[in-house]
DRENZAMAR-194174 format. One line per 10 residues: for each residue x, y, z of C-alpha. Coordinates in steps of 0.1 Angstrom, whole numbers, plus 5000, padded with zeros to 4 digits. Layout:
<sites>
X/Y/Z; ...
</sites>
This chain:
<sites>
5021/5941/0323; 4993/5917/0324; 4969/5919/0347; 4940/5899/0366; 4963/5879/0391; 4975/5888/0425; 5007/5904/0429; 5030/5887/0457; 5060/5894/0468; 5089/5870/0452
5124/5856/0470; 5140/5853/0436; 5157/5881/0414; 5164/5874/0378; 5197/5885/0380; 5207/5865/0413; 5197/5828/0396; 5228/5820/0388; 5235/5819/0430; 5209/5790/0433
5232/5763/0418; 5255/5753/0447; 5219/5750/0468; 5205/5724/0447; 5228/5697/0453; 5210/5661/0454; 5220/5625/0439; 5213/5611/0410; 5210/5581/0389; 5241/5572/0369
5241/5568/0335; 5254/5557/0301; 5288/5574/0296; 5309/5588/0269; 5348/5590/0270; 5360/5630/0281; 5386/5643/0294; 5384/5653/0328; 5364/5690/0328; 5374/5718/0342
5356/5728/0376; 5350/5767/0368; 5313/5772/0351; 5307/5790/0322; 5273/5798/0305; 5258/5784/0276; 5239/5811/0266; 5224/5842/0280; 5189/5851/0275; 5168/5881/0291
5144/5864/0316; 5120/5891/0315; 5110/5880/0278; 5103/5843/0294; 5073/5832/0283; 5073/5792/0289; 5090/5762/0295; 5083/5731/0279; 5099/5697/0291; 5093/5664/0271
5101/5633/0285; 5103/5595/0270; 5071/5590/0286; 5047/5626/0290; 5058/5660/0295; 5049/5694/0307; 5045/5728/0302; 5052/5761/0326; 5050/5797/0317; 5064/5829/0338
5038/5841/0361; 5067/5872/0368; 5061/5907/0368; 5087/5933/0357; 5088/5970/0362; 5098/5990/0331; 5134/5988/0337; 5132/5950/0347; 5132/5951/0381; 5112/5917/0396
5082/5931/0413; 5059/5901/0423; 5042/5870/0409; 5007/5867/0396; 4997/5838/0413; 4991/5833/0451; 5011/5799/0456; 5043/5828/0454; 5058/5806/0426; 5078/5824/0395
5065/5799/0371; 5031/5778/0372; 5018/5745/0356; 4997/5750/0323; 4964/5732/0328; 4971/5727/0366; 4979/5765/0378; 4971/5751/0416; 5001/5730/0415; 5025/5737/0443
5058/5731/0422; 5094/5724/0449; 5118/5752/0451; 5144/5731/0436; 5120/5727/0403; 5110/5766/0398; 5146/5774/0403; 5162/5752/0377; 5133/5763/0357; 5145/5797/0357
5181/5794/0357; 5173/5771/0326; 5157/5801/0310; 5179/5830/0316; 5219/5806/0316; 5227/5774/0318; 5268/5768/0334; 5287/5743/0315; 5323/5729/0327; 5331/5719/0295
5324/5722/0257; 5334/5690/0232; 5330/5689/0195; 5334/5651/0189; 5316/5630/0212; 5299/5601/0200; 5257/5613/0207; 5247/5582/0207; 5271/5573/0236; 5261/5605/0253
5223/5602/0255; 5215/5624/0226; 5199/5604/0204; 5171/5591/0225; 5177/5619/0253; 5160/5618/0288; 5146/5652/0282; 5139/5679/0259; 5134/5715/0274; 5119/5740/0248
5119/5774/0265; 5104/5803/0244; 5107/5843/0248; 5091/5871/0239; 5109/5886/0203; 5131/5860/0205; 5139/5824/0190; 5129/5797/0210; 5161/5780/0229; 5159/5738/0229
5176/5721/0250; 5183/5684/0248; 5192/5666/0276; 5216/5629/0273; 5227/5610/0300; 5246/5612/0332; 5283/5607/0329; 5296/5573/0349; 5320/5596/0364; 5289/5619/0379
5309/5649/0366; 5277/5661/0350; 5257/5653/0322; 5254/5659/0287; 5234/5685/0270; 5231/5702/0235; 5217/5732/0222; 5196/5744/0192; 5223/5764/0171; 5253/5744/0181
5267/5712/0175; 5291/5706/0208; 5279/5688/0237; 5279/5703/0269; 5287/5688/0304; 5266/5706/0329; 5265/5696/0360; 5244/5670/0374; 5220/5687/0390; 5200/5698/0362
5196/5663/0351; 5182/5653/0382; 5156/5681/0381; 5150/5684/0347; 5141/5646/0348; 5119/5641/0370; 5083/5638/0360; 5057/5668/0370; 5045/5645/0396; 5081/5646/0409
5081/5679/0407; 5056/5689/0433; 5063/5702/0469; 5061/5678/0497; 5051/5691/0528; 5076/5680/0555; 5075/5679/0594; 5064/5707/0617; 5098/5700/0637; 5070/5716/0667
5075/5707/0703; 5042/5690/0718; 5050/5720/0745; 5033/5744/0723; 5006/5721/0710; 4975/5735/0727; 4947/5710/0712; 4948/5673/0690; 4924/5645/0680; 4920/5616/0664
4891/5614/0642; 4875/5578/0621; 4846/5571/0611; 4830/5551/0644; 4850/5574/0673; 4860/5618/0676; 4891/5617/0707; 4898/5650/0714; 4927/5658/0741; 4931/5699/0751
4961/5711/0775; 4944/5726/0804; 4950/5757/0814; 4964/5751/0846; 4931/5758/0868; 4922/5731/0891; 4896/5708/0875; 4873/5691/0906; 4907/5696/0926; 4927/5682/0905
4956/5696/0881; 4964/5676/0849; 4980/5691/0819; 4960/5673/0796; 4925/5663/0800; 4900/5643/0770; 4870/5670/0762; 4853/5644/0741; 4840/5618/0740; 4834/5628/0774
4859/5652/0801; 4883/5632/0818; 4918/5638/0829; 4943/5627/0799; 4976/5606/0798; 5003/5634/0794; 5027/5608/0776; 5001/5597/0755; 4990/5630/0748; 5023/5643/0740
5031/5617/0720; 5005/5619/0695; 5011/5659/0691; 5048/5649/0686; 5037/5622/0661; 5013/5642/0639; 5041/5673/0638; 5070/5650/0625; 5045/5633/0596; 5059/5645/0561
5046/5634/0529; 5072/5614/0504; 5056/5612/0476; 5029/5633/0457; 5003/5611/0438; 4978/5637/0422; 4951/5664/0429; 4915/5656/0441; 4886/5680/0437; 4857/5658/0436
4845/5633/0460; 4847/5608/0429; 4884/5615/0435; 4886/5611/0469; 4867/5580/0472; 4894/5566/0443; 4922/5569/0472; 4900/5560/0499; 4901/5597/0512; 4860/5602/0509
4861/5588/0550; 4895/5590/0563; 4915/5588/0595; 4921/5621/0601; 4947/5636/0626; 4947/5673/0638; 4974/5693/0659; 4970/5727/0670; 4996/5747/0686; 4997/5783/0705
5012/5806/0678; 4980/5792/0653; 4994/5768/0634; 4973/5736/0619; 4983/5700/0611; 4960/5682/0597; 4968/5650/0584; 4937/5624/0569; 4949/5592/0559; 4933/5568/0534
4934/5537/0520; 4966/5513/0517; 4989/5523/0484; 5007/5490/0486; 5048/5486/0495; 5040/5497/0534; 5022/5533/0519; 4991/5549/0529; 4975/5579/0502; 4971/5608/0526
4959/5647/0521; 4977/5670/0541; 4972/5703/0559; 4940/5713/0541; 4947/5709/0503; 4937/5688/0477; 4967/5675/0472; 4968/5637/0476; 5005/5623/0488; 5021/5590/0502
5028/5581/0535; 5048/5552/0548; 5031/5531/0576; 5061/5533/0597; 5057/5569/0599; 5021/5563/0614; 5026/5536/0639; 5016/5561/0664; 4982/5566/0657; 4977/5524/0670
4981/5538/0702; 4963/5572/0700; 4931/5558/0714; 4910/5565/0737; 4919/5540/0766; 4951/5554/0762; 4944/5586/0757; 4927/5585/0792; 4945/5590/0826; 4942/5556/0839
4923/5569/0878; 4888/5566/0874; 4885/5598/0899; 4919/5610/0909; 4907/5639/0938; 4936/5653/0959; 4924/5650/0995; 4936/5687/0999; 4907/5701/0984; 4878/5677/1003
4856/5686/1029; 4833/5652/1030; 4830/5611/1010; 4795/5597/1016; 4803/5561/1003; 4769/5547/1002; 4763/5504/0998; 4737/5479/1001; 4751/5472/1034; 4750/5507/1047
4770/5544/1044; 4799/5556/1057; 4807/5590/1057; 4847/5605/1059; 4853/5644/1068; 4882/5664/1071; 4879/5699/1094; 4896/5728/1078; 4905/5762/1096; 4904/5785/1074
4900/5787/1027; 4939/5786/1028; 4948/5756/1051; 4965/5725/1033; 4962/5707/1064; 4931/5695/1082; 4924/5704/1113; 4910/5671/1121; 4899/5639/1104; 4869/5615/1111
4850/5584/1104; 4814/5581/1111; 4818/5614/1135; 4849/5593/1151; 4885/5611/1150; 4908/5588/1137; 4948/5589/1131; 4955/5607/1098; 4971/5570/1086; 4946/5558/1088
4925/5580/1071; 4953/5585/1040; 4951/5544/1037; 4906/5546/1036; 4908/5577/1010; 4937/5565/0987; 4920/5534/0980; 4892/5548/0969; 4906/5575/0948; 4937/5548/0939
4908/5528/0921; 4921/5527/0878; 4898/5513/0849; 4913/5483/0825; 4893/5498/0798; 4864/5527/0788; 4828/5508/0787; 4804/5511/0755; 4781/5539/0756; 4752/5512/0757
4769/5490/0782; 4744/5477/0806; 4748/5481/0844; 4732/5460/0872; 4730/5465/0907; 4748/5491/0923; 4775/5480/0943; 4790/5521/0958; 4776/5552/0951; 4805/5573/0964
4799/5610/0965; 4828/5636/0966; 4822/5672/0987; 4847/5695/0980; 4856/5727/1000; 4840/5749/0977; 4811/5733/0981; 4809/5713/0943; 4807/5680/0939; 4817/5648/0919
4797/5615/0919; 4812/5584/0907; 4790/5549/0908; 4799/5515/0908; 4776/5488/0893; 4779/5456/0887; 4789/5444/0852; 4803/5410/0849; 4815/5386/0875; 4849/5404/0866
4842/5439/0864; 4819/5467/0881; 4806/5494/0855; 4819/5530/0869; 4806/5560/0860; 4821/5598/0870; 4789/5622/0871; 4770/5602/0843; 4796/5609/0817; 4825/5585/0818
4817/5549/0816; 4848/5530/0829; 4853/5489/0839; 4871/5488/0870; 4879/5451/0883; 4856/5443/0912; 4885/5426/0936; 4898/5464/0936; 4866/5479/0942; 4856/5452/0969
4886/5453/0990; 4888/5493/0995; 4849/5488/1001; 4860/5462/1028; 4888/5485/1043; 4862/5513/1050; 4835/5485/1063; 4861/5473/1088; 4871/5506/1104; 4835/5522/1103
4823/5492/1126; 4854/5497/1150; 4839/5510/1184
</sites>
């Protein structure tokens, strides 16, 4: 047995191949044709060789060609006992032993080397009418103590009742069924695995973010603890904390679980490589969900015909992606990303507002009776009871207050128009500042951290509402 490579556990028994066929059903191309009777629909083999003397598998095609050999291991008696590889594969590329072959490939591969079914046998077809003369494949498989078997591989019938294959050692032509033309085919880049969708609800996505080169959005589902008095199940942890958009949220998660790759394009090791595909600074796009799973998706430059070259789920595996499978990520940004109040606080968890201006403060309280009261006991402007209306109608316009859009970093701020500062009943607090920005917009900022343009008419008029009552004797 040889050694050096890891032993894994294998799904596929030698003996069992033959139960593969009926799951690798897929369409094909139809090709040149040759007159036949109509076949018989019950299989019979070609040949039957031992697949625990398999050593390789050549296929040669008009234009390149590759070559796999058995990475199987075998007990004394034959019995399948593992792979030597840790992709879990039966067979493995020569020269590329990283590739991550499809199941359909690496079980046609091995059906291929231990039986082949035919449906019918015919001793006078014209070859050149079949395919055989300038075949669409060759397939050289070899064996330990044995003679090599070749395989040559014609064209699809125009009925699609299989295809037409020959045999070193015999001069009929075979119709095997069309599967193993559509397999056998394809090039090695065809060949590959292409990872699919998650099919993961956003309900179990704990975690996602959008990452480019100028801007890291990172949006975390809370964990169902009041944040500053306020629940949210999503919230933005950078660039700065801030209560999230749940749709938005969600739909990014759902939008990076369903991505699936539709092509595979070639391996990249070197940052030569990546930079060749545009994947040396890439969009990338990253889903977490409870039970530990990753998707990580980083998309690169355009591939033409509506494509993007993307690597997916940490390999170096380079694939297509169509751009309509992406149209997403245009609105996984950070405005949208971001619930839209600038500071949404439930007035069930207040105690005190200071709203201080250039004209003045006013200060709002609620009395509470006791840690587990939902209602106050009282409410007051300036020391003055007034009607709980009328106190619901100051508060929610100051916490109804929403942003158009998030403010640069650098944006400068003038004079401040509110500073507005939040008590809460457990005794923390929450500032949020308005300055002035434009003749448009006042600059507001939540504790120093979010930077938010809110449109001065709304800021001015729930100013003007607290102004008005605070002066009422």
């Amino acid at each position: 047995m040889r050694r050096g490579g890891k032993l894994a556990l294998c799904c596929l028994a030698a003996a069992a191949l033959t139960v593969c066929w009926p799951l690798l059903r897929t369409d094909s191309r139809p090709g040149a044709a040759a007159p036949l009777p109509t076949p018989s629909a019950a299989y019979e083999m070609m040949y039957e060789r031992d697949v625990t003397r398999f050593e390789t598998l050549a296929v040669t095609l008009p234009e390149g060609g590759y070559t796999v050999r058995s990475s199987m291991a075998f007990d004394e008696n034959g019995g399948l006992l593992g792979v030597y590889n840790n992709l879990g594969q039966p067979v493995v590329v020569e020269g590329q032993e990283d590739f991550i072959l499809d199941r359909t490939a690496y079980q046609m591969m091995l059906l291929c080397a231990q039986h082949l079914p035919a449906t019918a046998r015919y001793d006078a077809l014209d070859l050149n009418a079949c395919g055989l003369y300038a075949p669409d494949a060759r397939i050289t498989v070899t064996y330990a103590g044995d003679e090599p078997l070749v395989l040559t591989v014609g064209h699809v019938a125009a009925s699609r009742a299989g295809c037409y294959v020959q045999m070193s050692g015999d001069e009929g032509v075979y119709l095997v069924p069309v599967d193993f033309h559509d397999v056998m085919t394809r090039p090695l880049s065809g060949q590959h695995r292409l990872p699919g969708a998650l099919g993961k609800s956003a309900d179990d996505a704990v975690q996602a973010a959008v990452v480019t080169a100028d801007e890291t959005v990172i949006v975390t589902r809370t964990t169902g603890e009041a944040e500053g008095g306020v629940l949210f199940p999503w919230r933005v942890d950078q660039p700065f904390v801030h209560p999230g958009s749940t749709a938005q949220a969600e739909a990014l998660v759902s939008g990076i679980s369903a991505l699936r790759a539709e092509a595979y394009v070639a391996s990249a090791q070197t940052q030569e490589d990546l930079a060749e595909y545009g994947l040396d600074r890439p969009t990338r796009l990253i889903a977490s969900f409870s039970d530990g799973t990753i998707r990580d998706i980083r998309l690169g430059a355009d591939a033409g015909e509506g494509r993007l070259y993307a690597l997916m789920d940490g390999t170096g595996d380079v694939y297509l992606i169509s751009g309509e499978q992406i149209s997403f990520v245009q609105s996984a940004t950070l405005d949208n990303l971001l619930d839209r109040f600038v500071a949404l606080v439930p007035a069930s968890g207040v105690a005190s507002v200071r709203i201080r201006t250039p004209d003045g403060e006013v200060l709002l309280t609620q009395s509470w009776a006791g840690e587990e009261d939902t209602s106050p006991q009282n409410q007051a402007v300036n020391d003055r009871d007034v009607p709980r209306d009328v106190f619901t109608s100051l508060y929610s316009g100051l916490i109804g207050l929403t942003f158009d859009k998030t403010a640069p970093a650098d944006a400068p701020g003038g004079s401040t128009l509110a500073e507005i500062l939040f008590t809460l009943r457990d005794g923390s607090e929450i500032t949020v500042r308005y300055d002035a920005y434009d003749r448009r917009y006042a600059l507001a900022q939540v504790d120093g951290d979010g930077r938010f343009l809110v449109r001065r008419t709304q800021l001015e008029e729930a100013l003007e509402e607290i102004r008005k009552e605070s002066e009422t004797p």
